[in-house]
RODO-2510 file (C-alpha; in nm, 4 decimals, decimal comma):
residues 414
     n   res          X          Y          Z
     1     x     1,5475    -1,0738     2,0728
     2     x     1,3928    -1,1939     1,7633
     3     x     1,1636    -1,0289     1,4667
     4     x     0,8216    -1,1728     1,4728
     5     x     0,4712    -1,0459     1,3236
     6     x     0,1535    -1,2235     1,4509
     7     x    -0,2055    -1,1583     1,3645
     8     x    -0,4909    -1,2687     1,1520
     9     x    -0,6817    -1,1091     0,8699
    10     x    -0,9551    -1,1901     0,6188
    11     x    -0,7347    -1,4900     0,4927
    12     x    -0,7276    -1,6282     0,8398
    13     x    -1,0874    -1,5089     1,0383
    14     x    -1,3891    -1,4728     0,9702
    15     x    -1,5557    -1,0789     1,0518
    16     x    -1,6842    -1,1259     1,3706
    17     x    -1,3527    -1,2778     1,5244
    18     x    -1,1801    -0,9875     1,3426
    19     x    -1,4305    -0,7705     1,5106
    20     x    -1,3257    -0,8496     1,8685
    21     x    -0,9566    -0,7540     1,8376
    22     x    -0,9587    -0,4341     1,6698
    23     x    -0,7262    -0,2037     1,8528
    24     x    -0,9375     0,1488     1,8390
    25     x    -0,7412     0,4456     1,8081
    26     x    -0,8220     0,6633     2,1071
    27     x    -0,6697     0,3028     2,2947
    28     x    -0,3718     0,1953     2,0910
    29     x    -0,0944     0,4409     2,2867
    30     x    -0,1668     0,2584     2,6188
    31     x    -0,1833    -0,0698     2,4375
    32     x     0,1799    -0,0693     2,3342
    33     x     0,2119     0,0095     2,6422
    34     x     0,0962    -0,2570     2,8213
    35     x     0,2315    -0,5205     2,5260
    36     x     0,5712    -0,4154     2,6419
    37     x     0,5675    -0,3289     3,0083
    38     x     0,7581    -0,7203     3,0583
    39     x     1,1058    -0,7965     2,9748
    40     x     1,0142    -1,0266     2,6786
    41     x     0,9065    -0,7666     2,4334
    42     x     1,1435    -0,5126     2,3374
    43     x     1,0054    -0,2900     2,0000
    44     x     0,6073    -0,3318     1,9353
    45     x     0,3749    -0,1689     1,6791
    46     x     0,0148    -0,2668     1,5807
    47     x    -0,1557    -0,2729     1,2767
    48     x    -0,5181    -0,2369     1,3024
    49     x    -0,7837    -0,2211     1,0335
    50     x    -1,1339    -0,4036     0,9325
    51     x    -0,9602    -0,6955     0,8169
    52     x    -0,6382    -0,7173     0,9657
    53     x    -0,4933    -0,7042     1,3834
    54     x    -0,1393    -0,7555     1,3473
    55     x     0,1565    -0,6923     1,5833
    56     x     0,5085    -0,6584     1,5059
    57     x     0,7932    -0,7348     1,7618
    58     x     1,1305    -0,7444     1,8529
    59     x     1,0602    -1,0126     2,1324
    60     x     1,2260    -1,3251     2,3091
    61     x     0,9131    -1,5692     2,1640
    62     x     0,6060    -1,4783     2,0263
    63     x     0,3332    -1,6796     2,2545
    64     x     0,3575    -1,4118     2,5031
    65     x     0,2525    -1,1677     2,2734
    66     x     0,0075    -1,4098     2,1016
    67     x    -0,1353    -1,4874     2,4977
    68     x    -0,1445    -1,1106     2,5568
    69     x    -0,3650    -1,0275     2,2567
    70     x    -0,5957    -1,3038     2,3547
    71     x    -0,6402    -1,1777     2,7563
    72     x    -0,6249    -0,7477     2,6227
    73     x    -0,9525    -0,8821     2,4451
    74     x    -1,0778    -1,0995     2,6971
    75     x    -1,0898    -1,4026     2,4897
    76     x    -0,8826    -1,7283     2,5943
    77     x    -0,5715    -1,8121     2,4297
    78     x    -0,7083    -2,1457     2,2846
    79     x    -1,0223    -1,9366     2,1317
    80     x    -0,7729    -1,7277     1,9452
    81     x    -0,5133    -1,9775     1,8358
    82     x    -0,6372    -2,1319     1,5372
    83     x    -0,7292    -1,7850     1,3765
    84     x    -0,3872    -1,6415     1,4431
    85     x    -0,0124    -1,6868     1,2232
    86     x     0,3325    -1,6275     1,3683
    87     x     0,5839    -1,5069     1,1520
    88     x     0,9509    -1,5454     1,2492
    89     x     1,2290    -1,2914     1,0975
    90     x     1,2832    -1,3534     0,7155
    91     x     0,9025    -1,4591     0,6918
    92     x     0,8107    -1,1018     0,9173
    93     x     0,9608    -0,8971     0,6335
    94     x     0,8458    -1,0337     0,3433
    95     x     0,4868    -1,0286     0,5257
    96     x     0,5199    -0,6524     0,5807
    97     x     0,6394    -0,5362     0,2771
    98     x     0,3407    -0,7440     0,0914
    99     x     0,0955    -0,5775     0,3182
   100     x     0,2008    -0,2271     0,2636
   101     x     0,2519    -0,3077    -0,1139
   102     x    -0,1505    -0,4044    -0,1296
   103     x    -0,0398    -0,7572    -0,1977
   104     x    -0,2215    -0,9321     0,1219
   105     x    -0,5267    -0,7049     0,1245
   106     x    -0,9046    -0,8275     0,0261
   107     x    -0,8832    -0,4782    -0,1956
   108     x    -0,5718    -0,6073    -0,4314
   109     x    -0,3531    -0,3545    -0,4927
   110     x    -0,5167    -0,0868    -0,2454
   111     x    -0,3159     0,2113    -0,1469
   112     x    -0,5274     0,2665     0,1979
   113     x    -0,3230     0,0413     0,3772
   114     x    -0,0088     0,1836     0,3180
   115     x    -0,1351     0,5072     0,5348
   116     x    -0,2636     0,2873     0,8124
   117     x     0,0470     0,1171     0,8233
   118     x     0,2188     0,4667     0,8177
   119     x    -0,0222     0,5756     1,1366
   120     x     0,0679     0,2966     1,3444
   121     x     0,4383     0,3187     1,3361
   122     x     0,3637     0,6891     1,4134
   123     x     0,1696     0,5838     1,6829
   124     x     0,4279     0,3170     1,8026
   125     x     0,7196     0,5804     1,7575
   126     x     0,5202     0,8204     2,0043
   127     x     0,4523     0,5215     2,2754
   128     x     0,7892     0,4763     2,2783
   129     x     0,7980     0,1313     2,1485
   130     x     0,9832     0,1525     1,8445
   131     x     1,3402     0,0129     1,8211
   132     x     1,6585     0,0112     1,5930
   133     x     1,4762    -0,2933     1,4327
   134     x     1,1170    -0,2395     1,3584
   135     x     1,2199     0,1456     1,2888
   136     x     1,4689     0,0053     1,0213
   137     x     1,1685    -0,2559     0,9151
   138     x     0,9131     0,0070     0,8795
   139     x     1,1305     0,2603     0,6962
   140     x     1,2405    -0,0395     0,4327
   141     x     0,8833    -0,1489     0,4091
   142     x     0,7796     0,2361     0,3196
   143     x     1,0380     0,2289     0,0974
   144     x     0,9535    -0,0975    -0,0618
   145     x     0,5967     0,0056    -0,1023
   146     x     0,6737     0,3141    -0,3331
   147     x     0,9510     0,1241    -0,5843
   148     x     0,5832    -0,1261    -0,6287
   149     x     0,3987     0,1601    -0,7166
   150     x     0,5724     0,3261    -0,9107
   151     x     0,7587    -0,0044    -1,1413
   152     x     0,4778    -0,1972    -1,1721
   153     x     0,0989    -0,1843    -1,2443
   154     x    -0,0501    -0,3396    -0,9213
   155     x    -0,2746    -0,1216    -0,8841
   156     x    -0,4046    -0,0433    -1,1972
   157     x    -0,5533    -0,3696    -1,3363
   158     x    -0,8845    -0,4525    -1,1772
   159     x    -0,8833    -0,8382    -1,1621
   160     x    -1,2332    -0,8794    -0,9918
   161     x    -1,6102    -0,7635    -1,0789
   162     x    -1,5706    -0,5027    -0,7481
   163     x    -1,2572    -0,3704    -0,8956
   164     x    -1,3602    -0,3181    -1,2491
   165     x    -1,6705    -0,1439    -1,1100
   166     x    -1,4942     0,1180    -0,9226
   167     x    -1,3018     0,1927    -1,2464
   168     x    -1,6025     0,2351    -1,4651
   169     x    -1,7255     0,4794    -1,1798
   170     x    -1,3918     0,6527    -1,2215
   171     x    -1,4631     0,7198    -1,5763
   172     x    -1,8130     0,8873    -1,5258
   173     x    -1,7218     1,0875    -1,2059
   174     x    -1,4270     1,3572    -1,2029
   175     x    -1,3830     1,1997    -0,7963
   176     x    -1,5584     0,9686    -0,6484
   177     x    -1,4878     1,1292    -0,3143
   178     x    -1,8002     1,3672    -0,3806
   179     x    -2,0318     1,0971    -0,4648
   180     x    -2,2850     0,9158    -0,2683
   181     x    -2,3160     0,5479    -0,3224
   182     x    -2,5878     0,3253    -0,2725
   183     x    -2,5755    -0,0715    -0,1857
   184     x    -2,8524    -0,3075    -0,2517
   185     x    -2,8333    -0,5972    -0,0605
   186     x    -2,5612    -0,6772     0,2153
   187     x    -2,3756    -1,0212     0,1028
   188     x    -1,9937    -1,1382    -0,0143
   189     x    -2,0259    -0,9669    -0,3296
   190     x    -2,2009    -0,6253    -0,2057
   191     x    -1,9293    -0,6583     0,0984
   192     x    -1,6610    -0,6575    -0,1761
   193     x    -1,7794    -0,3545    -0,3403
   194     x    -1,7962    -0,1866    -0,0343
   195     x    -1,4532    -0,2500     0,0233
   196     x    -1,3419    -0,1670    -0,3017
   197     x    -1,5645     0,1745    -0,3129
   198     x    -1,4554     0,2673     0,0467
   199     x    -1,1417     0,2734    -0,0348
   200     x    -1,2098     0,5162    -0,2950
   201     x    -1,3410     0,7435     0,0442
   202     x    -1,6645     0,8643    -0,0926
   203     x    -1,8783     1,1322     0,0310
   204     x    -2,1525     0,8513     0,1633
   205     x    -2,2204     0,5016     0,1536
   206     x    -2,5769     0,3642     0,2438
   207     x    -2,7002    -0,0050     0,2582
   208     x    -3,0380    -0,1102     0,1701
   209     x    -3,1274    -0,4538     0,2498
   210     x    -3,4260    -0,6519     0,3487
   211     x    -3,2476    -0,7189     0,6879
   212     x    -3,1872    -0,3669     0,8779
   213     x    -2,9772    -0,5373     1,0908
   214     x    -2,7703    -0,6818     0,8341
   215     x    -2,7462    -0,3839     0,6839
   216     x    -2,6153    -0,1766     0,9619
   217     x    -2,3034    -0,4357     1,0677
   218     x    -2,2152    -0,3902     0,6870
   219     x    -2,2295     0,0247     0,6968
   220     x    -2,0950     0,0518     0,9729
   221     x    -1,7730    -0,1079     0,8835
   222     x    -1,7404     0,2520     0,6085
   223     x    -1,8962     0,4804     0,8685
   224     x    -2,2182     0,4683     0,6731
   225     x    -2,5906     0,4235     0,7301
   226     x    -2,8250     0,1425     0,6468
   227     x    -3,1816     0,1413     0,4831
   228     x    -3,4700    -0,0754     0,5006
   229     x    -3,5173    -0,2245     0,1072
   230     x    -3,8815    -0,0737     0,1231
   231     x    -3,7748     0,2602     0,1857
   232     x    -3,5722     0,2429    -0,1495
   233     x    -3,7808     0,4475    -0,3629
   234     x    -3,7667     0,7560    -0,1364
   235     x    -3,3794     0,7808    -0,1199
   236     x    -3,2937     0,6076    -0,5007
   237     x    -3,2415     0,9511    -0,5955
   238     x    -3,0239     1,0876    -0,3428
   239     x    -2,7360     0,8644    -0,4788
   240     x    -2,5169     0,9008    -0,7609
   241     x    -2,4049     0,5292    -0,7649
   242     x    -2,6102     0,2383    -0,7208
   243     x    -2,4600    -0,1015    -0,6678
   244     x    -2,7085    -0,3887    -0,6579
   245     x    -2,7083    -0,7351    -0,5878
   246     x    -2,9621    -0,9079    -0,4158
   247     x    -3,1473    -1,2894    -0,4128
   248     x    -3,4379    -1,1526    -0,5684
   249     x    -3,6318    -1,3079    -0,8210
   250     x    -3,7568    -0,9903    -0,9607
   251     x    -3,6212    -0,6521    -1,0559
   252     x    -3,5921    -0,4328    -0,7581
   253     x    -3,4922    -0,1366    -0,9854
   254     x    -3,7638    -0,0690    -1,2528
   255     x    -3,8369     0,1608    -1,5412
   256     x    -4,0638     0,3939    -1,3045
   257     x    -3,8576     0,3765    -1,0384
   258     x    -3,5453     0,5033    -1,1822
   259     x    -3,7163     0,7822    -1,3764
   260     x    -3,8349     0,9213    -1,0985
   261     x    -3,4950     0,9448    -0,9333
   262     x    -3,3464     1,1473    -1,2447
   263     x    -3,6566     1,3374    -1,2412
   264     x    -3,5614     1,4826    -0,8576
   265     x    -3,1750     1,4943    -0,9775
   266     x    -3,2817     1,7353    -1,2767
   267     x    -3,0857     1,5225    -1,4585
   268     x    -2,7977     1,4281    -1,2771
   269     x    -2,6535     1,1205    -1,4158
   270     x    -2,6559     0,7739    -1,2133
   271     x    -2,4237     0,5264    -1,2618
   272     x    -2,5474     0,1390    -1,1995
   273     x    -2,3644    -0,1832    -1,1547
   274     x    -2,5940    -0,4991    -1,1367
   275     x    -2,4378    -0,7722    -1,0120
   276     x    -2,7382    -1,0185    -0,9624
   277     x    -2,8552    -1,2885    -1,1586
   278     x    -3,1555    -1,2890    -1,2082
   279     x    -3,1141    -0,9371    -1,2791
   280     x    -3,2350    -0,6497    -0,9966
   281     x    -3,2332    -0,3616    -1,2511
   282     x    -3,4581    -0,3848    -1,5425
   283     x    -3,2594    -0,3632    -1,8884
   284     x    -3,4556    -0,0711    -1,9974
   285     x    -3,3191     0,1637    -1,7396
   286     x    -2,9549     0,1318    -1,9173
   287     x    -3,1529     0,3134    -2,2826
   288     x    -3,2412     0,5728    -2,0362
   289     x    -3,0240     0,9237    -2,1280
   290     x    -2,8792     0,9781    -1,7665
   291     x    -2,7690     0,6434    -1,6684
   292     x    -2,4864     0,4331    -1,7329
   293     x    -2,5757     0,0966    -1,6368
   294     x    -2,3369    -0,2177    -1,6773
   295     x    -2,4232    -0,5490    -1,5914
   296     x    -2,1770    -0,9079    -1,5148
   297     x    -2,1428    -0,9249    -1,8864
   298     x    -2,0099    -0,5824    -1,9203
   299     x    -1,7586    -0,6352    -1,6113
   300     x    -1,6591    -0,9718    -1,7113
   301     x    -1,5120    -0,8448    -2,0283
   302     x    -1,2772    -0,5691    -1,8594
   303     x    -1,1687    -0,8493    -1,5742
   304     x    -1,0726    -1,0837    -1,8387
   305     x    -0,8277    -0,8384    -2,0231
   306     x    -0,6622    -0,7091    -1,6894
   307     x    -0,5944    -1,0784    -1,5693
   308     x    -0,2603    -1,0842    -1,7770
   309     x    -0,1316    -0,7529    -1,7284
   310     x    -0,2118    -0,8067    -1,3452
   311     x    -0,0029    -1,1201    -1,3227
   312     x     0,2825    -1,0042    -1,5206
   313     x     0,2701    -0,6846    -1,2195
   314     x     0,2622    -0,9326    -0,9711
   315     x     0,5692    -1,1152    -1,0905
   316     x     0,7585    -0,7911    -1,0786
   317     x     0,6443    -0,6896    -0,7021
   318     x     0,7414    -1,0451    -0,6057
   319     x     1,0544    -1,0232    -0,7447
   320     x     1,1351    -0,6479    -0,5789
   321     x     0,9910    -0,7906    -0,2304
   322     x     1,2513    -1,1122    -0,2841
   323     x     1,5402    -0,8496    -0,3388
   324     x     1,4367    -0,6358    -0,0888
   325     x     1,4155    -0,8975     0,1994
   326     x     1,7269    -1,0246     0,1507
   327     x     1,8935    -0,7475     0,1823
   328     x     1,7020    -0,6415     0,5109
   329     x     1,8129    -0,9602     0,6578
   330     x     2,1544    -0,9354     0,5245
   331     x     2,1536    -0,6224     0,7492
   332     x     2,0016    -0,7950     1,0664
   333     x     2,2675    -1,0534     1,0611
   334     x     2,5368    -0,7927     1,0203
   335     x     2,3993    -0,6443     1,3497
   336     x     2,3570    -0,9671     1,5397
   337     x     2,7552    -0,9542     1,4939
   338     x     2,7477    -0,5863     1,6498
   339     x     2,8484    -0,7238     2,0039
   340     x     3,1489    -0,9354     1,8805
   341     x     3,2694    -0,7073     1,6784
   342     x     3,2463    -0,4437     1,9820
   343     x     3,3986    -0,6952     2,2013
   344     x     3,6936    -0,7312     1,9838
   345     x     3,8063    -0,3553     1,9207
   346     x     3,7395    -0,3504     2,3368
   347     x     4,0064    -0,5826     2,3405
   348     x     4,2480    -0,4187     2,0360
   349     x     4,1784    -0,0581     2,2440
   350     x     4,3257    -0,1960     2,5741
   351     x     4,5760    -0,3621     2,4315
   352     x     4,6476    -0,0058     2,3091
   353     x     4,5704     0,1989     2,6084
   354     x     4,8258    -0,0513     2,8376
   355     x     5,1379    -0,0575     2,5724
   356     x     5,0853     0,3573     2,5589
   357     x     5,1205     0,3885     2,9319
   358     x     5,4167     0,1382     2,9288
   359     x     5,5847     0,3515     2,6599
   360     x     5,4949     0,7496     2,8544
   361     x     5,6718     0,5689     3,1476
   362     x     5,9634     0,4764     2,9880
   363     x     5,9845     0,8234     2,8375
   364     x     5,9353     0,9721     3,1512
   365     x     6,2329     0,7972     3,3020
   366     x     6,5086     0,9138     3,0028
   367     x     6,4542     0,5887     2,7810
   368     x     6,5675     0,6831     2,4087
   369     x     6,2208     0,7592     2,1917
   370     x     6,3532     0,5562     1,9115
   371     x     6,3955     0,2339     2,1287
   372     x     6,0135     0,3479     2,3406
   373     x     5,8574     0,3087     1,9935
   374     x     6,0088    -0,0245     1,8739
   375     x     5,9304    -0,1284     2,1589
   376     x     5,5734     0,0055     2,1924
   377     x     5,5330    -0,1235     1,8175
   378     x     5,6427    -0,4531     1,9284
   379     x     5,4498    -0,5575     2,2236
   380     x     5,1041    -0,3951     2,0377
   381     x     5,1861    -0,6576     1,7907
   382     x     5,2570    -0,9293     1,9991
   383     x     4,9227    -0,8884     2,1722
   384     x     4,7161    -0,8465     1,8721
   385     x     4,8474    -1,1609     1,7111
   386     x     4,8774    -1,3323     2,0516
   387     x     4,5228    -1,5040     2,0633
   388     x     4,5561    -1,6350     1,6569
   389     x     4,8288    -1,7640     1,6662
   390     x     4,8228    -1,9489     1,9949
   391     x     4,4456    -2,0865     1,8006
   392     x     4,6322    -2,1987     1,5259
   393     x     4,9211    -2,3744     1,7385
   394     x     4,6691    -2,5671     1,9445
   395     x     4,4353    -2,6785     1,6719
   396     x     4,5296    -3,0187     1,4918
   397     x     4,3881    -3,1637     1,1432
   398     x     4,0610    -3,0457     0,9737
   399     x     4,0135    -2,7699     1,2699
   400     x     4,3648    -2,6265     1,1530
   401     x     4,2973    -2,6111     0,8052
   402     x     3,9421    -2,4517     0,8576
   403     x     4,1396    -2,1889     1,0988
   404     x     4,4052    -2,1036     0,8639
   405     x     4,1624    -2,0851     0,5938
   406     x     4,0376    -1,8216     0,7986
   407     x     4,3038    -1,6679     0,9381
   408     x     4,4747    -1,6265     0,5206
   409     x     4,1168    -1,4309     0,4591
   410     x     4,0818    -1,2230     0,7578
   411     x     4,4682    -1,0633     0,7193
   412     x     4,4363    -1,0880     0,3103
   413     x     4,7717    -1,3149     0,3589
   414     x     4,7191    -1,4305    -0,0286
***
């Protein structure tokens, strides 16, 4: 059996390939089941979010698996193929450990995905799936995860517009998980905040957008609720963050508008983020007492002075992952020798067990004790060093060196 991870994610499919192989929860325990009812998958556990299906195996070859994900989804194997990646052993760990480290996410740096991660396995443990393998994989990976955190800075550099916005919200709102936030328009950069703000699990996210259907595939993704763009005005001021960033070619947020809003908060401050150019929030409403509005300009300048600190964090996860994998696969290949190394104290134990009886019979029939145990001495030895040194006598030239190379090391003769 071999380590493997397969899957795709955001890097590798677009949403509504994603879509169709999501593992739902309620359906994972008799997944794992099924994944490893044949002989050629030993140890399974799947990872299943928005923007990742990935499974992790202790398998003969991975294109079962990969065929199996295909037909549990009823899509063909060909139709799946070019969104998927197989990851053998070395490749597997490294892969894991970046995931639950917030290296591979869309979200850089999220800590969300470490508790999904944590869920499957937990999942996978109580489907009876998990092995000595991906149990020790998961375990290092957890482990791996937390020295990240807490040496470097991943997470605390926001390197994109989305990013930079949730921190600016952070600074304004004790928690964000007891504020409401409002979307204006339903496109990359909109679906980035989203991310980025979900993450943050707020009380409520809502979408408005010209589209309603649109809107809906977007909040539904964050378990929230989508608005038509025209009903704007009678919700504005239901939301304590507004994110906005639409096509239009005039403000969608004006003076009036906003005003309005505060007005039915009694004050309540909003904070704003307009991402669009041309702008959808009239520059006025940022002089406004109760809002804190910041526009690309304002982001741009707190991206810019995290991109150096990020890198420098990224360096130092890299290098922790590197470590870290090595040593996990030093560890598989010191159990791939588990059954050779069993094999051979088999042997040294019945060597043991047979001169032992040969010596309790000789006792039994009067034999001196001091000649039993030279003798018992003698013949263990001559069986232990039977099979090296007939090796050695048999091989010739570069094969005798090699084995007496060998032979000097394993006894320590030097």
């Amino acid at each position: 059996m071999t380590l493997f991870a397969l899957g795709l994610s955001h890097t590798t499919a677009p949403l509504p390939v994603r879509e169709r192989v999501v593992f739902h929860v309620e359906k994972l325990f008799d997944a794992l089941g099924d994944l490893t009812r044949g002989k050629s998958v030993a140890e399974a556990a799947i990872l299943s979010t928005c923007n990742r299906t990935e499974l992790y195996l202790s398998a003969e070859q991975p294109q079962a698996a990969a065929d199996w994900l295909a037909q549990y989804h009823s899509m063909q194997p060909g139709e799946l193929a070019q969104y998927l990646y197989t990851l053998p052993q070395d490749q597997a760990v490294r892969h894991a450990f970046r995931v639950a480290s917030g290296l591979d996410s869309m979200v850089f740096g999220e800590p969300q995905i470490l508790g999904q991660l944590k869920d499957a396995v937990r999942t996978a443990e109580a489907a009876g799936t998990l092995g000595t393998v991906l149990h020790k994989l998961f375990q290092r990976t957890f482990a791996v995860a937390k020295e990240v955190r807490t040496t470097t800075q991943i997470g605390a550099n926001s390197v994109s517009m989305a990013a930079a916005a949730v921190k600016l919200a952070a600074r304004i709102f004790p928690s964000l998980k007891d504020q409401k936030v409002l979307f204006i328009g339903a496109g990359e950069m909109i679906e980035l905040c989203a991310m980025h703000f979900g993450a943050q699990a707020p009380e409520r996210i809502t979408v408005a957008n010209r589209t309603l259907e649109r809107g809906q595939a977007l909040a539904h993704r964050f378990n929230g609720r989508a608005i038509e763009l025209r009903s704007l005005a009678e919700h504005l001021h239901e939301h304590d963050i507004v994110v906005s960033c639409t096509a239009s070619s005039l403000p969608i947020l004006g003076m009036g508008l906003v005003e309005r809003a505060l007005r039915a908060r009694r004050r309540r401050p909003m904070f704003m983020v307009d991402l669009a150019v041309p702008r959808d929030i009239e520059a006025e409403v940022g002089e406004l007492d109760d809002v804190f509005l910041y526009t690309l300009d304002d982001l741009q300048a707190i991206v810019q002075g995290n991109l150096d600190a990020r890198r420098s964090s990224l360096e130092q996860a890299e290098a922790i992952i590197e470590t870290q994998v090595g040593q996990f696969m030093h560890w598989m290949e010191a159990r791939a020798a588990v059954p050779l190394i069993r094999q051979l104290r088999e042997q040294g134990e019945a060597a043991r067990r047979h001169e032992l009886e040969r010596a309790l019979k000789l006792l039994q029939r009067g034999d001196e004790p001091q000649q039993v145990l030279e003798a018992l001495s003698q013949g263990l030895t001559n069986k232990l060093l039977h099979g090296p040194t007939q090796a050695l006598n048999e091989a010739a030239g570069v094969e005798r060196q090699a084995l007496a190379d060998l032979l000097e090391r394993l006894y320590r003769l030097k």
